[in-house]
C-alpha positions in Angstrom: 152.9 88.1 86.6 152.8 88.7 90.6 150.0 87.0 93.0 147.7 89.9 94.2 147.8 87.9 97.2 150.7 86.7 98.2 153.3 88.9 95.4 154.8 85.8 94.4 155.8 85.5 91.1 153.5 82.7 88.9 152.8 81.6 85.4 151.4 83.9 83.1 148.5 81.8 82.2 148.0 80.5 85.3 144.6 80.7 86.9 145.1 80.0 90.6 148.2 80.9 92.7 149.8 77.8 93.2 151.6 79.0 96.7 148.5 80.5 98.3 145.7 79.1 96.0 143.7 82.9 95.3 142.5 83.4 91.9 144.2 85.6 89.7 142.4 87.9 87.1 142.5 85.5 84.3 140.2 83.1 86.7 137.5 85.8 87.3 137.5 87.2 83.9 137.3 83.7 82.1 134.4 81.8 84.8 131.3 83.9 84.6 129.2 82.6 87.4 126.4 80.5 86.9 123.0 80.9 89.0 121.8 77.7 90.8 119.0 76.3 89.5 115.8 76.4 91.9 114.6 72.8 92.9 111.7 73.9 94.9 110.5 76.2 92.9 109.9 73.7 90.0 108.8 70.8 92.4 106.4 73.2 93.9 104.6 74.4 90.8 104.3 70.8 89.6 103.0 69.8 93.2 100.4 72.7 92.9 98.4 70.7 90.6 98.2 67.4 92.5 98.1 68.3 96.6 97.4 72.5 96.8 98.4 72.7 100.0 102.1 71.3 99.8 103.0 72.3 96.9 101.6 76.2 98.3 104.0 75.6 101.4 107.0 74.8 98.7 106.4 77.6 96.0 106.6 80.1 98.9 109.8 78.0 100.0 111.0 78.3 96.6 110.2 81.9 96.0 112.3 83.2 99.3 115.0 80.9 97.9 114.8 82.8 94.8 115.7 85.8 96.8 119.2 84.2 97.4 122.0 85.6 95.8 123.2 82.1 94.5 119.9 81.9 93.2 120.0 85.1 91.1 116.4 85.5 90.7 115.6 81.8 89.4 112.6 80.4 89.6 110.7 83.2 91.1 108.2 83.7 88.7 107.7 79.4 88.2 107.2 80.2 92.2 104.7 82.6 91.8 102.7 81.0 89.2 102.8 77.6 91.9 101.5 80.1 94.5 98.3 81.3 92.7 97.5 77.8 91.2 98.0 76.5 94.7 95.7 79.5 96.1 93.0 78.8 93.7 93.3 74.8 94.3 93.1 75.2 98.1 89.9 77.8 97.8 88.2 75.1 95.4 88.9 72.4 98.4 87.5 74.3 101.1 84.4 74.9 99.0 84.0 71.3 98.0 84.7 70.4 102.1 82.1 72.9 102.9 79.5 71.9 100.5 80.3 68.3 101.5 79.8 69.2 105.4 76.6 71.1 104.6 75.2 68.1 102.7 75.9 65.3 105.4 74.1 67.9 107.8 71.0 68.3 105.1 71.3 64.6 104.8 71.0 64.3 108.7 68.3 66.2 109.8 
């Protein structure tokens, strides 16, 4: 077989040219590509349980990642679910802050 690359002549089973180093066929019939796996996305969601507000700030960081080609759509939905857990978290601490604040000033006067 001929390198679509350079036309030199290489091994039939060869799956890189070994004058100009492209991949031949066999190589991008025979490697499916794998999708990265999304870090943040999972560190996130498990950080939306413990501290809302960072772990909102990384879901969202997470979820554009997921947008990434590399990324192929992983972890968006782990993203999402971190987002609304986070969301709900963070309304429950301002609440509690609020009711706090409004106490001290009852407690005060």
């Amino acid at each position: 077989m001929f390198c679509k690359n350079c036309g030199k002549e290489i091994d039939d089973s060869a799956v890189v040219c070994p004058n100009c180093g492209v991949a031949t066929e066999k190589m991008a019939a025979s490697a499916p590509v794998q999708p990265m796996s999304n870090t943040l996305a999972t560190v996130g969601f498990i950080l939306s349980f413990f501290f809302s507000v960072i772990g909102l700030i990384v879901c969202i960081m997470g979820l554009k990642r997921s947008k990434e080609p590399a990324y192929a759509g992983n972890g968006k939905t782990l993203a999402i679910a971190g987002i609304i857990i986070s969301s709900i978290g963070t309304v429950f601490y301002v609440i509690y802050l609020c009711i706090i604040i409004a106490g001290l000033g009852v407690a005060l006067a």
